[in-house]
C-alpha positions as CSV (number, residue, x, y, z in Angstrom):
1,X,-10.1,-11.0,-3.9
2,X,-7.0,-12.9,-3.7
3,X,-4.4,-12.7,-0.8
4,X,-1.9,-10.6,-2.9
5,X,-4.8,-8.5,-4.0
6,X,-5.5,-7.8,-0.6
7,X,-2.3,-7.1,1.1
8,X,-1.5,-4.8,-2.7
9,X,-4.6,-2.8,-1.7
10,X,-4.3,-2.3,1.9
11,X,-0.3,-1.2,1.5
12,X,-2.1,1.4,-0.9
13,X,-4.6,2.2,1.7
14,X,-1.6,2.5,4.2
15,X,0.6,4.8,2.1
16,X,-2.4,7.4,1.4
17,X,-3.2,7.8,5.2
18,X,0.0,8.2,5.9
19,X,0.1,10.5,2.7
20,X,3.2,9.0,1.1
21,X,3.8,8.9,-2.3
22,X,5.6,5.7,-3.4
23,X,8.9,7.4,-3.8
24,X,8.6,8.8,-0.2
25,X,7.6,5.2,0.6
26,X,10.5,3.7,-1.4
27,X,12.5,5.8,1.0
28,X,11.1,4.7,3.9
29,X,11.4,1.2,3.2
30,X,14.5,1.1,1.3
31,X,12.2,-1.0,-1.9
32,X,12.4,0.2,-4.9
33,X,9.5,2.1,-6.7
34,X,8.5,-0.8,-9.0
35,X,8.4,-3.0,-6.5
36,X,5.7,-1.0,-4.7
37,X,3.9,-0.9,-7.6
38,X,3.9,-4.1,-8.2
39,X,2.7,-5.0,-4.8
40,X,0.0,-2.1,-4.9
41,X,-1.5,-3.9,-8.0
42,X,-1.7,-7.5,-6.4
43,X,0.6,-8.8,-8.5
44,X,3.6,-9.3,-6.0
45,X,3.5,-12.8,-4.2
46,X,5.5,-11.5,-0.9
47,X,7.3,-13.7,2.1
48,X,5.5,-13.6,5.3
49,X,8.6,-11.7,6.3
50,X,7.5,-8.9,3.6
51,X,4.1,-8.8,4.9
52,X,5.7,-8.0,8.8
53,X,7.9,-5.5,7.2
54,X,5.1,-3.7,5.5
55,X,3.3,-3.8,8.1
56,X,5.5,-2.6,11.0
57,X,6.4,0.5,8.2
58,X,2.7,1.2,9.4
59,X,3.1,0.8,13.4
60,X,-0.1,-2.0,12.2
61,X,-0.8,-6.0,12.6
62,X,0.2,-7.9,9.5
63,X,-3.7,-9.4,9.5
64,X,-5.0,-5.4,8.8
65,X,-3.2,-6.1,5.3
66,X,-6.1,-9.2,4.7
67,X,-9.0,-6.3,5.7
68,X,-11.4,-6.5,3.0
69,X,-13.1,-3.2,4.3
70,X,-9.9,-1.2,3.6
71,X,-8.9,-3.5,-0.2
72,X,-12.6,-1.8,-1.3
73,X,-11.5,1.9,0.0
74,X,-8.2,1.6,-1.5
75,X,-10.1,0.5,-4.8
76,X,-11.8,3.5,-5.0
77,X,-8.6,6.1,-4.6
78,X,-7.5,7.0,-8.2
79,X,-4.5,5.3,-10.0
80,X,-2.3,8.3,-8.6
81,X,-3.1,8.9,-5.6
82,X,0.2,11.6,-4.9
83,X,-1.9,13.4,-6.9
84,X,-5.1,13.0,-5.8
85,X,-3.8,14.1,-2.7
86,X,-2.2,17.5,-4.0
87,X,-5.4,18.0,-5.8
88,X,-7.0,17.5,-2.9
89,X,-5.1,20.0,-0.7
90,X,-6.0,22.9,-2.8
């Protein structure tokens, strides 16, 4: 997996333990929904200072966005995970 890969995964890792959908993290973070997406999907080459931001939104270490581990969870969780989660809760 590439760096952006990785970092794209693990901030959708992130987001779905802290049960956020991206428009509750688009909130949170003041970015705006697309550009979550496009850093869910790897595609989004971000500034170390992105990386620190994303990763202090998750009271985490920047270097837990590189985990492999968590990029093959987050691979598994469906396309949507809002609502996988609401599916979920019934």
């Amino acid at each position: 997996m590439t760096s952006m890969e990785l970092v794209g995964l693990n901030t959708k890792w992130y987001r779905y333990k802290n049960n956020l959908t991206q428009e509750d993290y688009a909130n949170k973070t003041k970015f705006k929904m697309a550009y979550i997406s496009v850093i869910e999907t790897g595609n989004a080459n971000l500034t170390c200072k992105n990386i620190d931001f994303i990763a202090k939104s998750f009271n985490i270490k920047p270097e837990l966005l590189f985990h492999e581990d968590t990029a093959k969870l987050a691979k598994k969780l469906p396309i949507r995970v809002d609502m996988y989660r609401k599916n979920q809760s019934k």
